[in-house]
C-alpha positions as CSV (number, residue, x, y, z in Angstrom):
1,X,3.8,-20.5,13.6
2,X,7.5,-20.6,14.5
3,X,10.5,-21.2,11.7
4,X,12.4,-24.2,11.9
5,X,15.5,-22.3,12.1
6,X,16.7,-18.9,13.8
7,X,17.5,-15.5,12.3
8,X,20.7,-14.8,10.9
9,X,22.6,-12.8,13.6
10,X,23.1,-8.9,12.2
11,X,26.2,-9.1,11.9
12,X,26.0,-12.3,9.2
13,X,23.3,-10.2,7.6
14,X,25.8,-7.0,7.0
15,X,28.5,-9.7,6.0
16,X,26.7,-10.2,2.4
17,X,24.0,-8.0,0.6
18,X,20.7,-7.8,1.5
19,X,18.2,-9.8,0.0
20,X,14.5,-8.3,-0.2
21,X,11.2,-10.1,-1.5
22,X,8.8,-8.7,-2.8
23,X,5.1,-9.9,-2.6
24,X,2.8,-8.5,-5.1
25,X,5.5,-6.3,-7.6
26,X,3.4,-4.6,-9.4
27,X,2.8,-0.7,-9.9
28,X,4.9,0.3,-6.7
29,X,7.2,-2.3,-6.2
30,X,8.5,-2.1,-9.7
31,X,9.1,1.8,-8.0
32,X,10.6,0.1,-5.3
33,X,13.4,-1.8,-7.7
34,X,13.8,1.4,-9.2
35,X,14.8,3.4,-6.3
36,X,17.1,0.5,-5.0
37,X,18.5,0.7,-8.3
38,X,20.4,-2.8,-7.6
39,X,21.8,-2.0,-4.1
40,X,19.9,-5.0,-3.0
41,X,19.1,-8.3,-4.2
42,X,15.4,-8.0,-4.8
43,X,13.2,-11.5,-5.7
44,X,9.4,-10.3,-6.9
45,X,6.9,-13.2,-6.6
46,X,4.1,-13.1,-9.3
47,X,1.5,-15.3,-10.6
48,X,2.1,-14.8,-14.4
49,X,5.5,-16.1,-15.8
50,X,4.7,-13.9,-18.3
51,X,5.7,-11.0,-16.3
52,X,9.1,-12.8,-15.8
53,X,11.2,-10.4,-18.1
54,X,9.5,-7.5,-17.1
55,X,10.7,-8.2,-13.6
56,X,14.3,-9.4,-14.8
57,X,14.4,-6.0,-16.9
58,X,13.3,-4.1,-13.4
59,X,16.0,-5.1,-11.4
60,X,14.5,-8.2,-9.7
61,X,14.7,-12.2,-9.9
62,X,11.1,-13.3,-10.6
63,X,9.3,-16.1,-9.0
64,X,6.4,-18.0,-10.0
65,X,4.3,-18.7,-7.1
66,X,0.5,-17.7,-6.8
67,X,-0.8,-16.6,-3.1
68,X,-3.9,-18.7,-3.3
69,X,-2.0,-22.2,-3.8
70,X,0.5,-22.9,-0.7
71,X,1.9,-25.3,-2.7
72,X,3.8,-22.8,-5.1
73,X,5.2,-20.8,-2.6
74,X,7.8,-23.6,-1.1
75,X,10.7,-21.2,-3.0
76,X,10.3,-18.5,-0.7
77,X,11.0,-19.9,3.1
78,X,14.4,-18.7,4.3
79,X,14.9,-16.5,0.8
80,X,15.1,-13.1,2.1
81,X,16.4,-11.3,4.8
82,X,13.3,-8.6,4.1
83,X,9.6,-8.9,2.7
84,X,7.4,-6.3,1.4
85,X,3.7,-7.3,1.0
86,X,1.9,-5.5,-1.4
87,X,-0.2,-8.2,-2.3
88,X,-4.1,-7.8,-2.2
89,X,-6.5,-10.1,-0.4
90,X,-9.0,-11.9,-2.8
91,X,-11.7,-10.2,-3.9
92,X,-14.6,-12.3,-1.6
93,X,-15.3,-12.7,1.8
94,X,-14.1,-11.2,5.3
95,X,-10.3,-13.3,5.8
96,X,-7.1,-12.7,4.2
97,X,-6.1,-16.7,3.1
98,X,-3.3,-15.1,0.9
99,X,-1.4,-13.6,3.6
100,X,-2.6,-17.0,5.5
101,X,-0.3,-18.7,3.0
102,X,2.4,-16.1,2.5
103,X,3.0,-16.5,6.3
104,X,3.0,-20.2,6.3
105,X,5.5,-20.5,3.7
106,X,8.0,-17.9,5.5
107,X,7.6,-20.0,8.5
108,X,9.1,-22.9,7.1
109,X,12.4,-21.5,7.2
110,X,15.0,-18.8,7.8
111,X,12.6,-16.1,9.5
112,X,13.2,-12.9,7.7
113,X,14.0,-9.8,10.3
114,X,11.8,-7.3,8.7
115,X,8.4,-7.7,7.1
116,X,6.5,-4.4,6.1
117,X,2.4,-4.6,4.8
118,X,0.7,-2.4,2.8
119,X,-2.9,-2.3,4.2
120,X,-5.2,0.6,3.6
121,X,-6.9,3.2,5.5
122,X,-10.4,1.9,4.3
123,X,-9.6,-0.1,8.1
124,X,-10.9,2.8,9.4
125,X,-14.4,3.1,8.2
126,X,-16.4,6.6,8.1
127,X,-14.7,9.2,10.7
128,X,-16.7,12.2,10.2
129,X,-14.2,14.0,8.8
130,X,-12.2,13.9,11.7
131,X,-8.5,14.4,12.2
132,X,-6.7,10.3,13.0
133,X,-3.5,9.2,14.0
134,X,-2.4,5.5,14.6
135,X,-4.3,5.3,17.8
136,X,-8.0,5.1,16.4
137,X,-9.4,1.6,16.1
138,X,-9.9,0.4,12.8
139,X,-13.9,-0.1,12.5
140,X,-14.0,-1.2,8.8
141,X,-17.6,-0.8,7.1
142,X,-17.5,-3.3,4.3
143,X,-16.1,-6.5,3.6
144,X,-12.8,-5.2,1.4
145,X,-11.6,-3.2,4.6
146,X,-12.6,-6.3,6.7
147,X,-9.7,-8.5,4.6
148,X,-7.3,-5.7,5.2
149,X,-8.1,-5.7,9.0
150,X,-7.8,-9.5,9.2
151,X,-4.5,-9.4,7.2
152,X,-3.1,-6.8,9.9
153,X,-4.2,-8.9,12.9
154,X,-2.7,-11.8,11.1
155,X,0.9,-10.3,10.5
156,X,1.3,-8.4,13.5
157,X,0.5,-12.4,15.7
158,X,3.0,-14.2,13.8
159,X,5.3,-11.1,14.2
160,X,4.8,-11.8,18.3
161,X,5.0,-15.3,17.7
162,X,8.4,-15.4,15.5
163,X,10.2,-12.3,16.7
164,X,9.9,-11.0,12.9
165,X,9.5,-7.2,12.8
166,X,6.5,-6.5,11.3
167,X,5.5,-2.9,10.5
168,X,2.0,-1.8,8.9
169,X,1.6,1.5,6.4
170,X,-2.0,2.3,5.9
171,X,-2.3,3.7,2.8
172,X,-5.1,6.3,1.2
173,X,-5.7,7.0,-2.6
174,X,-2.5,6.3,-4.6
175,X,-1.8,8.5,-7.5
176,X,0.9,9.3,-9.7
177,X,0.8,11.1,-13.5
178,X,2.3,8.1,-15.2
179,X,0.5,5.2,-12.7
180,X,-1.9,3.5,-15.2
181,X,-5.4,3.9,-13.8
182,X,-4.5,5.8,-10.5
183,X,-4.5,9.5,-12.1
184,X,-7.5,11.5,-11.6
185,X,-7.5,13.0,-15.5
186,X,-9.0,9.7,-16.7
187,X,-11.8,10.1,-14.6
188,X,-12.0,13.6,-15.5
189,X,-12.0,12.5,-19.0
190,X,-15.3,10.3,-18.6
191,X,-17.1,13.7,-16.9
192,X,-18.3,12.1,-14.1
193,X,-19.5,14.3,-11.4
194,X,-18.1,14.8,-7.9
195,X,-20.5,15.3,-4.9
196,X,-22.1,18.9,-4.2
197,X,-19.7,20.6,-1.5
198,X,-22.4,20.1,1.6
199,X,-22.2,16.5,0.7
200,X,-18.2,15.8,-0.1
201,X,-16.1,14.4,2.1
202,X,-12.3,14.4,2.9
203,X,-9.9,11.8,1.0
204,X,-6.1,11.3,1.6
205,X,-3.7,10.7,-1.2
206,X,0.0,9.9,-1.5
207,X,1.7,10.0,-4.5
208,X,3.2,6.5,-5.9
209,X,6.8,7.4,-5.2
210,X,6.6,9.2,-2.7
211,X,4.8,5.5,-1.1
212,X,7.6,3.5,-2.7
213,X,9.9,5.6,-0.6
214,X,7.9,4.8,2.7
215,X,7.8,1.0,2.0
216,X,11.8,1.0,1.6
217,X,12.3,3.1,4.8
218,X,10.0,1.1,6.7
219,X,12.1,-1.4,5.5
220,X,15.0,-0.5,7.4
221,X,13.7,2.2,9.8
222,X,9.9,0.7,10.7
223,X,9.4,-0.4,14.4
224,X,7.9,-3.8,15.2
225,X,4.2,-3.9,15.5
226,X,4.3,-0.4,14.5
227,X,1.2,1.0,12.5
228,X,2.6,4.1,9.9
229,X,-0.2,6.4,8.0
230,X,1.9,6.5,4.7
231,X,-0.2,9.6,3.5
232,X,0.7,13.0,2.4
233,X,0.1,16.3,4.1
234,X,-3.3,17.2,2.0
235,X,-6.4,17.8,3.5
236,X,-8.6,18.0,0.7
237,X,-12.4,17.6,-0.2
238,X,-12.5,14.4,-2.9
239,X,-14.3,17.4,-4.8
240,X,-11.5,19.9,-4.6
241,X,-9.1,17.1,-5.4
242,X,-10.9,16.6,-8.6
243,X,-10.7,20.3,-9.2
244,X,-7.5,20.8,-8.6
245,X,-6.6,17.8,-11.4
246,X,-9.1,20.0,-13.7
247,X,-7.3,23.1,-13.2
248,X,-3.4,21.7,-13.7
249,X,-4.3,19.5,-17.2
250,X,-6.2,22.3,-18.6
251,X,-9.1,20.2,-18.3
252,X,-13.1,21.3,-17.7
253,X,-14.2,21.1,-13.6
254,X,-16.1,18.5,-13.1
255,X,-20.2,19.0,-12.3
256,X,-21.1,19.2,-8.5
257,X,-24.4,16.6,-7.9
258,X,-26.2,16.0,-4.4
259,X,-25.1,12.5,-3.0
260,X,-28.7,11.0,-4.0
261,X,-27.9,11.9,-7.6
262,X,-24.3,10.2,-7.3
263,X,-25.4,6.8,-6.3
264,X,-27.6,6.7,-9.7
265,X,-24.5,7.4,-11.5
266,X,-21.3,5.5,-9.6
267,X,-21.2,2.1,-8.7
268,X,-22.2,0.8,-4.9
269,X,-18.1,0.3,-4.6
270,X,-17.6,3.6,-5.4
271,X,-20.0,4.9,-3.7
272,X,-18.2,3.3,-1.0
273,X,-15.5,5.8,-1.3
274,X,-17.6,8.5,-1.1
275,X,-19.3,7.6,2.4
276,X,-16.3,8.0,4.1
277,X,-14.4,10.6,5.0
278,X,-10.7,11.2,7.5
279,X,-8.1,13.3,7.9
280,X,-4.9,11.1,8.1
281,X,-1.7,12.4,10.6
282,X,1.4,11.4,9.2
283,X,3.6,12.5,12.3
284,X,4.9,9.3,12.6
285,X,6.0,9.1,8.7
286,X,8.3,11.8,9.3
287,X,8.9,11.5,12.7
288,X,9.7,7.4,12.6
289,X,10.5,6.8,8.8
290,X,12.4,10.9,8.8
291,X,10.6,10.4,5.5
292,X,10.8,14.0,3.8
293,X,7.6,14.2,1.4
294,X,8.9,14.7,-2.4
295,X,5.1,15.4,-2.9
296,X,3.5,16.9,0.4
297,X,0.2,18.1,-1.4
298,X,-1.3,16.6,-4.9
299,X,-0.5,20.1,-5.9
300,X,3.3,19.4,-6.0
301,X,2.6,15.5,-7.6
302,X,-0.3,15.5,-10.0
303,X,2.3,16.2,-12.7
304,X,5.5,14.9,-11.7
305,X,7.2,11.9,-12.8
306,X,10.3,10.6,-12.3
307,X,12.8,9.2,-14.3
């Protein structure tokens, strides 16, 4: 797939503000708006007009296009100089149609210069426990980390093919105090167990803004075909993450159970979670992005939030 007409040269680019789009503007990328805080001209594609003001309010133009009918998305070919995908892949099978369609619809015009992904780490399946950088080969172990690795392999061709910069952040657990459903207190608040220390296994977390921030230096600092961890420096046990929550909301631990005991309790997604564990390096976050971590540990973020 090749646009039908070139990239604007970088000098026309600096001659008038940038313009970013923003696929999937929900949780982060209203974090994003708020950190550009109207340096750019941002336009946030959603699927529910009803979400229209909210966006306006945020900073952003919105645009009513839905990733799983190309025909809605004719708006956004030659709109933005940048694109950040934070869009999810449907919820069945082992292809990405969305980004299918998000790439399509780019290709029909201007090419942006930059286009940055959210993917996940779940691309890289069960490691043991073992320490990762960028190099390891994504070997995904369901069908949700499948999409993601499809997605990647999509982007990073049509980047080769169009001479768009595409950059990938695999991204662990997201949390953040005032994230609505990403905060380990409202799990704690259900008291559901964690798994039994010989069982547990290692998770990665970064904390919402703190991710914002890497999306909007990769941005502007991410290298083509590029994979970035977007994680924080923690190396913690799932368990001891839990138990660190506990201990800063003044909450009760939660109980310790054998993994057999777990998979009565949680759900076979969750469970998912919980049969794999990694150690993310994110050398190249600071080294690439010179991101400097707001939130290194969950100890520093668990309670933060910004205003």
């Amino acid at each position: 797939m090749t646009g039908s007409n070139p990239a604007p040269t970088t000098a026309a680019r600096r001659a008038r503000r940038e313009r970013l789009l923003i696929i999937g503007c929900g949780d982060v990328g209203l974090r994003v708006l708020r950190q550009l805080a109207g340096r750019w001209t941002v336009f946030a594609l959603t699927s529910s007009a009803a979400r229209a003001p909210e966006l306006r309010a945020a900073g952003a133009i919105p645009l009513v296009g839905n990733l799983d009918d190309g025909a809605t998305l004719r708006r956004l070919a030659g709109l933005a100089d940048r694109v950040l995908h934070l869009a999810p892949p449907a919820a069945q099978g082992r292809e990405d149609a969305r980004t299918r369609r998000l790439l399509q619809a780019l290709s029909r015009g201007e090419l942006p210069a930059h286009l940055v992904y959210a993917s996940t780490s779940g691309v890289y399946g069960d490691c043991g426990g073992a320490r990762i950088d960028e190099t390891r080969r994504p070997n995904p172990s369901n069908d949700r980390a499948w999409r993601r690795v499809d997605a990647e392999s999509q982007l990073r061709r049509w980047g080769r093919d169009t001479g768009c910069a595409v950059t990938v952040l695999r991204v662990p657990g997201i949390y953040a105090f005032d994230r609505e459903g990403g905060h380990p207190r409202e799990r704690l608040a259900k008291g559901l167990p964690v798994l039994a220390r010989e069982d547990d296994v290692y998770t990665n977390h970064i904390q919402a803004d703190d991710l914002a921030r890497a999306c909007r230096l990769a941005l502007v600092r991410g290298a083509a075909a590029r994979v970035i961890h977007a994680s924080d420096d923690s190396e913690l046990l799932m368990g001891d993450y839990f138990e660190l929550a506990a201990r800063l909301c003044g909450m009760a631990a939660p109980a310790r159970v054998a993994r057999a005991e777990a998979a009565t309790v949680f759900s076979p997604m969750q469970m998912s979670f919980m049969n794999e564990s990694r150690r993310m390096d994110n050398r190249r976050l600071k080294r690439e992005l010179r991101q400097r971590l707001r939130y290194p540990t969950p100890a520093e973020g668990l309670l933060a939030v910004e205003t």
